[in-house]
C-alpha positions in Angstrom: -5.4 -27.3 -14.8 -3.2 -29.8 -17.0 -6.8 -30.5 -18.4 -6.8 -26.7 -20.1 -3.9 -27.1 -21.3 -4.7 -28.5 -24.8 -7.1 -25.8 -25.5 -5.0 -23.0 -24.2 -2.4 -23.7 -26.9 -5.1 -25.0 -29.4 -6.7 -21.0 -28.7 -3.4 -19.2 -29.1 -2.7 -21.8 -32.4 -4.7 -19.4 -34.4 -2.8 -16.2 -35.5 -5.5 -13.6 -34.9 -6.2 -14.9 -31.6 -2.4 -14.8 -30.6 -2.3 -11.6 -31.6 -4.6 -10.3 -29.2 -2.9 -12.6 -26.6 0.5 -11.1 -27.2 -1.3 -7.3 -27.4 -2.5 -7.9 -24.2 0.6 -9.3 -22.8 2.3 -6.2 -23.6 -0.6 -3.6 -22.2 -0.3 -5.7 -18.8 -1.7 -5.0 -16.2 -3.7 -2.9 -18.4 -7.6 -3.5 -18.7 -8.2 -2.6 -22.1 -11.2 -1.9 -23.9 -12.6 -4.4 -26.5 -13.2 -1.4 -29.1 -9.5 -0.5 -28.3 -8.2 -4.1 -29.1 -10.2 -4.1 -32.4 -9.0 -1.1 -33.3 -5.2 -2.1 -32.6 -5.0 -5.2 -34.6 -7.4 -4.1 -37.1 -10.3 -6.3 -36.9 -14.4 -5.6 -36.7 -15.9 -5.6 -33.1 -17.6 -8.6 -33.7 -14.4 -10.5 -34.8 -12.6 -9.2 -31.7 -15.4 -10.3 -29.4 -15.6 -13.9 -30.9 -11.6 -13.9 -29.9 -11.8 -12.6 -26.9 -14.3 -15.1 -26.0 -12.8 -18.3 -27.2 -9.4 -17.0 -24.9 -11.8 -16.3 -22.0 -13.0 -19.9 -22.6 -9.5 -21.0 -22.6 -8.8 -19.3 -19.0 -6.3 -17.0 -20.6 -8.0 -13.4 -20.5 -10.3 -12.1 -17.7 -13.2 -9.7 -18.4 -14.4 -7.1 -16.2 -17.3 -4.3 -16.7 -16.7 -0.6 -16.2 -19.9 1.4 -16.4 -21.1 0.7 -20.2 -17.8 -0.7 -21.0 -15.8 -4.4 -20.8 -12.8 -4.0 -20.3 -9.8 -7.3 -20.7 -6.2 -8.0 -19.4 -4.6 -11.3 -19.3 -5.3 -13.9 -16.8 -1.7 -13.8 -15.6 -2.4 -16.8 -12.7 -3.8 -18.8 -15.2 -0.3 -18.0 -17.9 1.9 -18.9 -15.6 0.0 -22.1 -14.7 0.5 -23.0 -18.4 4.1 -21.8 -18.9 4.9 -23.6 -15.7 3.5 -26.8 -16.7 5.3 -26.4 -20.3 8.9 -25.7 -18.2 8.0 -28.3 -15.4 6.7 -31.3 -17.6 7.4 -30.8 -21.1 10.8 -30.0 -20.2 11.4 -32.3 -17.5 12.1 -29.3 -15.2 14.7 -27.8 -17.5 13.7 -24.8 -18.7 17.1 -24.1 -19.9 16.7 -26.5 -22.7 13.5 -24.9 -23.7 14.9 -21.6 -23.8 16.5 -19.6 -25.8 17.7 -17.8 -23.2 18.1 -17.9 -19.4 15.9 -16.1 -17.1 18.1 -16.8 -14.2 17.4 -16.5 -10.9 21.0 -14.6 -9.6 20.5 -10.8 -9.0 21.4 -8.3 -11.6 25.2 -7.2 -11.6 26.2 -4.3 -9.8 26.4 -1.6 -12.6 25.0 0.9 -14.8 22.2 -0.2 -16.6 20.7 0.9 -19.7 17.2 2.4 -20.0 14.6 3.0 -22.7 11.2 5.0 -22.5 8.8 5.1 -25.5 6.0 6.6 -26.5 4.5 7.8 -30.0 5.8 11.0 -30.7 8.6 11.6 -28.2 7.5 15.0 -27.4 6.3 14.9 -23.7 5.8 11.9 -21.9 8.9 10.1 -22.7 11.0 13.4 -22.8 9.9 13.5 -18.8 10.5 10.2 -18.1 14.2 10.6 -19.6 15.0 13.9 -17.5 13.3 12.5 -14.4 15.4 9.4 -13.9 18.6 10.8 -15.2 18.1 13.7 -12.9 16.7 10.8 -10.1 19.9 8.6 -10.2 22.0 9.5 -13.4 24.6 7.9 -12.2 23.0 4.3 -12.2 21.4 4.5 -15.2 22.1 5.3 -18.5 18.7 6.6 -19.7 17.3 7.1 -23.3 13.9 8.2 -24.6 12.2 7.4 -28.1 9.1 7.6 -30.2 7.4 5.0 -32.4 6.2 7.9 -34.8 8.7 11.0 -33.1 7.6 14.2 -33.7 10.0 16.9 -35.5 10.2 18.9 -32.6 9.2 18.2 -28.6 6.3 19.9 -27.5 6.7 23.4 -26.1 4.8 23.2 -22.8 6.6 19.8 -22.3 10.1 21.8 -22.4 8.3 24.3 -19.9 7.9 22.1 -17.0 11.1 20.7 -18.0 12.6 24.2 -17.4 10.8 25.3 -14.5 11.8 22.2 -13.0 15.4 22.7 -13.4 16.0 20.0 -16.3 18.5 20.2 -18.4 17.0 20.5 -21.9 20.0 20.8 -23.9 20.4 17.2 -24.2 17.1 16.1 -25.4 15.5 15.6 -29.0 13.1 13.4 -30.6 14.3 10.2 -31.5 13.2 6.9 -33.5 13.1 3.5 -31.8 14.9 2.5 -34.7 17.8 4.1 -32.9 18.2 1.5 -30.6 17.4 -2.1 -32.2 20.7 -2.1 -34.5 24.1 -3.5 -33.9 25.3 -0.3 -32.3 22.6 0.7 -30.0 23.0 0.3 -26.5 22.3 -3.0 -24.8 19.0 -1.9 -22.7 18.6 -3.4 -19.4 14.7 -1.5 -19.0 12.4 -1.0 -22.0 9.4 1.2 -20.6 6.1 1.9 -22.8 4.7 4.9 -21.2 1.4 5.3 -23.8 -1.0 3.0 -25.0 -1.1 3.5 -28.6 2.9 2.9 -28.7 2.6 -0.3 -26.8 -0.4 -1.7 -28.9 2.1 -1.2 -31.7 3.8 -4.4 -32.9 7.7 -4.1 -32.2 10.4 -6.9 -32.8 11.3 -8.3 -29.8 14.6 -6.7 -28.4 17.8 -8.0 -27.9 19.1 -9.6 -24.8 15.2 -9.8 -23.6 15.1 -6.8 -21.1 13.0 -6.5 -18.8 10.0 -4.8 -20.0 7.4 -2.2 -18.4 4.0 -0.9 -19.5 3.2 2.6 -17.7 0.4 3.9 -19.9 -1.0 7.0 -19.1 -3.2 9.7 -20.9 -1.5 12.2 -23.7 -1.1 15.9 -22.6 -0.4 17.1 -26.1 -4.3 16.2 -27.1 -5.8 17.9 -24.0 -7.8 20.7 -25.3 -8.8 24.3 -24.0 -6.8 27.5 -22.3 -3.1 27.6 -22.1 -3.2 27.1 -18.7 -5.2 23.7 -19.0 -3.0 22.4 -21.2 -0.1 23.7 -18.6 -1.9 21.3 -16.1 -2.2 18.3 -18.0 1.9 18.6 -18.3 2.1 18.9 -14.9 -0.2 16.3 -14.1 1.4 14.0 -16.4 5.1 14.8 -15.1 3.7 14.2 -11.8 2.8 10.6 -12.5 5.7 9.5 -14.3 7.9 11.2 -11.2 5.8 9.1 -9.1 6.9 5.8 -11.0 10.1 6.5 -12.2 11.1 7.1 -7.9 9.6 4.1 -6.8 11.4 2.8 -9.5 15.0 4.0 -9.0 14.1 2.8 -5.5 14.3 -0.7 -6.1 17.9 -2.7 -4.7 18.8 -3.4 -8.2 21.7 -5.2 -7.2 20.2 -7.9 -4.7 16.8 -8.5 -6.9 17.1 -11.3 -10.1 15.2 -11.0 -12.9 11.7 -12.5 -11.8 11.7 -10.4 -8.9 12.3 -7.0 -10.8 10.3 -8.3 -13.9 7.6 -8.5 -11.0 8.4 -5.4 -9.2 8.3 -3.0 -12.8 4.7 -4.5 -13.4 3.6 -3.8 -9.3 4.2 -0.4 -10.3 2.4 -0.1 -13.7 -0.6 -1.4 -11.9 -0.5 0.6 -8.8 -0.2 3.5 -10.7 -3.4 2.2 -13.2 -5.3 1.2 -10.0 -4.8 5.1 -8.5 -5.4 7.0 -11.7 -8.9 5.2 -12.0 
């Protein structure tokens, strides 16, 4: 393994290539579609598969076939080999030295934390996830919702389910990310991504280094067809963010540290990938 190391960071020492490294990072445990990546950063399909090659060379990014399509997420055994040999020899077992900040390993402190979910257009998906863990455990969390691109107004058959669920919808409106990266914005424990297009989007890394959470799944608003097939796609899609967002507030915030809720939020993203396929 120390053998890779070398071409690991000589692979990720060109900017293009890091970029798909880092879009990749944040999609996990996504598979993604190459055409998807190249579409992301940019770059022709050809470009994007002479990248994606020279990282799967480098033992970074894993490949897998789906029917006509290959499909790539991040080797995470083989990152953490390489981060770990960084921390454990390059730093003389020290990480804190090499670090900007600590990743600790006591548990998180017993008290209300801070929650963001994002999509695009903050009209549906993130609107549900908001309402469902405020009306889960409001009283642990502090929960916020935003869009990369919000919309002007949330979607219609979003508030709908909201209602018939017995949401409160008074509280909600579309909101910019930017809303929470200045010096006043709330100091966010949980940043959840709960579409792909928003987390292929490049963001500034937040403050504090929350924990971080990619729960991608498909857009209501474009489904097509009767009223009451776009209903169900709502309901389908509140469903599946329900189903996260309890396992979720489930966890025993209080007696978990940060590598072991960091682990727990991505056990759920893919669980939920691995049943929606």
């Amino acid at each position: 393994m120390e053998k890779m190391i070398p071409e690991q960071l000589a692979t990720l020492g060109l900017p293009p290539r890091l970029a798909v490294f880092r879009l990749l990072m944040r999609r996990f445990p996504d598979r993604v579609p190459a055409g998807e990546l190249a579409e992301a950063l940019g770059v022709k399909a050809s470009t994007m598969s002479a990248y994606l090659a020279a990282l799967q060379r480098a033992g970074l990014v894993e490949q897998e076939r789906a029917g006509t399509s290959l499909l790539y997420s991040v080797n995470m055994a083989s990152v953490r080999q390489m981060f770990g040999y960084l921390f454990t020899d390059c730093c003389r077992g020290r990480p804190e030295i090499c670090m900007p900040y600590s990743i600790g390993a006591s548990p998180m402190t017993d008290r209300k934390y801070n929650v963001l979910f994002i999509c695009t257009g903050n009209s549906a998906r993130s609107i549900f996830a908001e309402s469902i863990l405020r009306a889960l455990a409001g009283d642990r969390f502090n929960v916020h919702s935003a869009g990369t691109r919000p919309s002007s107004e949330l979607n219609p058959f979003a508030l709908k389910v909201l209602r018939d669920k017995g949401h409160d919808i008074s509280v909600l409106r579309a909101k910019n990310v930017s809303e929470f990266s200045g010096p006043d914005a709330p100091a966010l424990d949980f940043v959840f991504t709960v579409c792909d297009r928003a987390a292929n989007e490049e963001c500034p890394a937040w403050e504090g280094q929350p924990i971080s959470g990619h729960w991608g799944m498909p857009d209501p608003v474009k489904v097509a067809g009767t009223d009451a097939e776009k209903s169900l796609a709502f309901q389908q899609a509140y469903g599946a963010l329900k189903h996260r967002i309890e396992a979720f507030a489930a966890l025993p915030m209080e007696s978990l540290d940060r590598i072991a809720l960091q682990s727990a939020v991505d056990d759920i993203g893919r669980k939920s990938t691995e049943a929606m396929a």
